[in-house]
N, C-alpha and C positions, 0 to 999 in steps of 0.2 A: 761423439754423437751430439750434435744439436736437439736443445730442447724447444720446441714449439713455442711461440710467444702467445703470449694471450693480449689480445685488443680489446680494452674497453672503448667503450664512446659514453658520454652523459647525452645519449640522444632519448632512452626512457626515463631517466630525469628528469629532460627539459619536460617531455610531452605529460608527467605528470603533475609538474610545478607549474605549468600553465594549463590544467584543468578544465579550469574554469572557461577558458574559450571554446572547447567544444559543446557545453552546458549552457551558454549564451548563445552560440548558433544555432542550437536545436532549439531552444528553449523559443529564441525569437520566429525562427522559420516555422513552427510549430504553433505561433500567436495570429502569424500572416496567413496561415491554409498556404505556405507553400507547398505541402504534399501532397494536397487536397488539389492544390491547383493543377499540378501536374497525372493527379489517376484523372482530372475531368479532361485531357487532350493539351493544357495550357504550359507545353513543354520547353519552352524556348524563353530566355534574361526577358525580353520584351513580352510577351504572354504573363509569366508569371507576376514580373513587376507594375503591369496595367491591372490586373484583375487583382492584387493584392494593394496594388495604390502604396507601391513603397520605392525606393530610389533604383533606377535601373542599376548604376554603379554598384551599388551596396549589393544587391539583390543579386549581380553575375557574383560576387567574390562569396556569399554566401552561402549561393548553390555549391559554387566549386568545392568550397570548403565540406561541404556535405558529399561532394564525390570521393573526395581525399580520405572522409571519416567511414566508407562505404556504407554511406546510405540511399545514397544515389550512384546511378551511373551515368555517362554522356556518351553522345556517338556527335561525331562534330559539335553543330550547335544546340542537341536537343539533349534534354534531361529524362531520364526515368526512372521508377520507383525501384531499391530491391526488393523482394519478396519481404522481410521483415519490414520494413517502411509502412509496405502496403497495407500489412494485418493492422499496424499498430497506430500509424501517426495520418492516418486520413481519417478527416469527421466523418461520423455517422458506419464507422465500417462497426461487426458487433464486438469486437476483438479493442476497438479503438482506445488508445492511452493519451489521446492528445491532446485534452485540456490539463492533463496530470503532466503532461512534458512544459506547456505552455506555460500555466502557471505556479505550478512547485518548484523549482531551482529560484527563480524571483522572489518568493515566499522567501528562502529561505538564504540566498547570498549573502546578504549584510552581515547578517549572526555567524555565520563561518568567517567572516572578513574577521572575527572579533575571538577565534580561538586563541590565540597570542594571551590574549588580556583573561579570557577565562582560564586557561593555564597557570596563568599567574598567580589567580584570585581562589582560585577552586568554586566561583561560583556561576552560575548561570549566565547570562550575557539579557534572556528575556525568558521566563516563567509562563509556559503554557499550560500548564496542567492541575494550578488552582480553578476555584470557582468563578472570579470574578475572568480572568482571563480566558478559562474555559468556554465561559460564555458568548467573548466575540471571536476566537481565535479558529475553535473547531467547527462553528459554522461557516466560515469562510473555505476553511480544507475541505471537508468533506465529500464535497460533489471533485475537488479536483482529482482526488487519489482513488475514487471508489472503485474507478474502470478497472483497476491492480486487482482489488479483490472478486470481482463477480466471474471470472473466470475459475480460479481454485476454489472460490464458494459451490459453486455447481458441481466441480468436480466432487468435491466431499458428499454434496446430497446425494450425488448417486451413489457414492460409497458407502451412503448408509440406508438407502433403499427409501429415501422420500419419493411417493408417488408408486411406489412399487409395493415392497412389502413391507412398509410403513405410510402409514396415511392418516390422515387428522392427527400430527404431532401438536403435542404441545409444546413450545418452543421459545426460548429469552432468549434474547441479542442484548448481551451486558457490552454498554457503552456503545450502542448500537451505531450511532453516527449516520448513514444513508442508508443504512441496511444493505449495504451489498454484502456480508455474510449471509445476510438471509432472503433477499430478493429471488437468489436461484431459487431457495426452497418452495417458497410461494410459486414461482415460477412450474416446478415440478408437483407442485398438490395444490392445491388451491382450496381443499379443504384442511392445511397446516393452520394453525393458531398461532400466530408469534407475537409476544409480546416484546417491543421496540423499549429497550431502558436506557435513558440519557438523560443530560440535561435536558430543561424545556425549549429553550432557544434552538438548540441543535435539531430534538424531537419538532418544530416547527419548520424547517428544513427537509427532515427527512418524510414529514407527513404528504409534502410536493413532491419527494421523489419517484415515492410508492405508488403515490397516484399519477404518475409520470409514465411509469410503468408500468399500469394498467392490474396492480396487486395490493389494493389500497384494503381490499374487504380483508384479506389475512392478515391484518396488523392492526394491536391493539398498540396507541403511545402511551406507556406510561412513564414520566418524569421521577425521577429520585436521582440522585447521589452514590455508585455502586460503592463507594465507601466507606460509607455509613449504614445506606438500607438493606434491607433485605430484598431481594430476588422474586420473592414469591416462594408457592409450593408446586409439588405435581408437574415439574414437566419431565418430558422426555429427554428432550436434549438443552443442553446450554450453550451458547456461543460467544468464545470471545476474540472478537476478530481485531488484530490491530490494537492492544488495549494495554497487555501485562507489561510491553517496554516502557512505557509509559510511569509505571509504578517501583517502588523498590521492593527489595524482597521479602521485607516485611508486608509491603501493600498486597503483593501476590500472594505469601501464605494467609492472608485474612479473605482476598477475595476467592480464593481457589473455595475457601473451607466453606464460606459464603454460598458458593456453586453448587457445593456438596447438600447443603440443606434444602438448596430449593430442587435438584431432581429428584424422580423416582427411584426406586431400587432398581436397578439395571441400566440408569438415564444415564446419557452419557454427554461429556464435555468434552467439546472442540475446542482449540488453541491455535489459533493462525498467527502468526508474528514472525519474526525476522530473529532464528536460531544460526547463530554460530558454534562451531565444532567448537569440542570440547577442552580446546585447546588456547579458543579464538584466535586462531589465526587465517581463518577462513569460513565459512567466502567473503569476499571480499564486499559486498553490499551491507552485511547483520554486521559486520566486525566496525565498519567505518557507520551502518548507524546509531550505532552506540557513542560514540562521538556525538550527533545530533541531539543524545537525549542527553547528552554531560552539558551542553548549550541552552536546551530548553529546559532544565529540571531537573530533579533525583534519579530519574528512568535509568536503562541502561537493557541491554539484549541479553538475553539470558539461554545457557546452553540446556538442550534436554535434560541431561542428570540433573541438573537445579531443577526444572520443571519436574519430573520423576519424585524428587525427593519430596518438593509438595505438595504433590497428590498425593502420595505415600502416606505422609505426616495427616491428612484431612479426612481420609480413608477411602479413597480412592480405590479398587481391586488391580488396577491395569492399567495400564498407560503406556500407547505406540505410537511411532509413529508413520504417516501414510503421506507417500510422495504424489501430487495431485500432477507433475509435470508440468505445473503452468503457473510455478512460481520460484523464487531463490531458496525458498525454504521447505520442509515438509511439514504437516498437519498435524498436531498431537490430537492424539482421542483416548481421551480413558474412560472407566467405566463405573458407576458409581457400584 
């Protein structure tokens, strides 16, 4: 009896050793309003590459390449969007990610170019997350990544009845950045209070966005240092959206306890970040950006039981967590 052979190929090898070319194609067709060009009717190498003013040549191999990554489809010579394309990579749709595709992989190629060397060294490659850095680094991100979070921001508010049966929260955004944690909120109350905490460079940024968005009167800026200052007292809720990878786990059981003083008795604290299983070996987004944060700093993605344990330790009652569907990760909320 013959035993069956088994056939490898390095064909998901190559395609993942060469990564970074489909990260450069989106990344650039996504700078051009090539997606953009094509929801407006400009579906054909020539349409797209006049109204984007970029090389007809380059422009037919780029589309292609975006048929091949199914982002696109063709029928002969015309291009069109799939359904995910549509929600995500054309301006102005409200679902939109496409200054975050445009310019985050750019942001951040050269320093991955340079894992090799930080391996080596065990140190950072370039330090975002001091002060002096802080100060030009995250006003530059902010507005790119925001579109990420005001989708599962919103979903949380209504999870927790803003606008419904919660109204006039009192409410911090630690490390606030552009406020998309809490823009839904305002968004769904417009009598919520939130006070925006960051640096002041960033809080100058984010004072434009609010008013961008037409929820300027629900936001107080106030400037401090989350790891050092205090919070405040008396809110309802605390939000830290995008903030604890950032930190080591010292930084987090100092900030979480932090949290803990500035809510009410029953306030409760949201945690939106990039959780890998507890195992880290998945998903594969939290697990590889913890890699990001070995490049930029001490940071590193931390699994719920770590989260768990320091709420626990600050006195925390509860801590769940709640899948908003509209992100890689789920939502921690505990409860003071």
């Amino acid at each position: 009896m013959q035993t069956a052979v088994q056939h490898v190929t390095p064909d998901r090898i190559m395609q993942v050793a060469h990564g970074f070319w489909p990260a450069a194609i989106m990344s650039s067709a996504a700078a051009y309003d090539f997606f953009t060009h094509i929801a407006l009717g400009r579906n054909t190498v020539e349409a797209v590459a006049s109204a984007a003013g970029t090389d007809h040549r380059g422009t037919r191999m780029v589309l292609d390449a975006l048929v091949s990554l199914e982002f696109l489809t063709k029928q002969e010579d015309r291009y069109a969007l799939t359904p995910e394309s549509d929600a995500f990579l054309v301006r102005d749709r409200p679902t939109s990610i496409l200054e975050m595709i445009a310019g985050h992989p750019p942001l951040m190629w050269d320093d991955w170019g340079k894992l090799r060397e930080a391996l080596k060294t065990g140190q950072p490659v370039k330090t975002v997350d001091d002060l002096e850095s802080g100060n030009t680094f995250f006003p530059r991100l902010i507005r790119m990544i925001m579109s990420l979070s005001l989708g599962p921001a919103d979903a949380v508010a209504e999870h927790l009845g803003i606008g419904s049966t919660l109204k006039g929260a009192a409410i911090v955004d630690v490390g606030a950045g552009a406020c998309a944690w809490t823009i839904p909120f305002a968004r769904r109350d417009r009598t919520a209070r939130i006070t925006a905490f960051d640096l002041q460079p960033v809080l100058d940024e984010a004072a434009k966005i609010v008013r961008e968005f037409g929820v300027a009167e629900s936001f107080r800026m106030q400037p401090g240092d989350y790891r050092t200052d205090e919070l405040g007292r008396d809110f309802d809720i605390a939000v830290f959206g995008n903030i604890c990878h950032i930190e080591t786990s010292q930084g987090n059981r100092q900030l979480i306890a932090r949290a803990h003083r500035a809510l009410k008795p029953g306030g409760r604290l949201v945690i939106g970040d990039m959780l890998p299983n507890e195992e880290r070996t998945g998903p594969p987004f939290p697990v590889m950006f913890a890699l990001n944060m070995f490049l930029h700093g001490a940071g590193d993605c931390y699994t719920f039981g770590e989260y768990r344990g320091w709420l626990r330790e600050a006195g925390f009652s509860g801590a769940d967590t709640y899948d908003t569907h509209r992100s890689h990760s789920p939502v921690i909320i505990a409860t003071k």
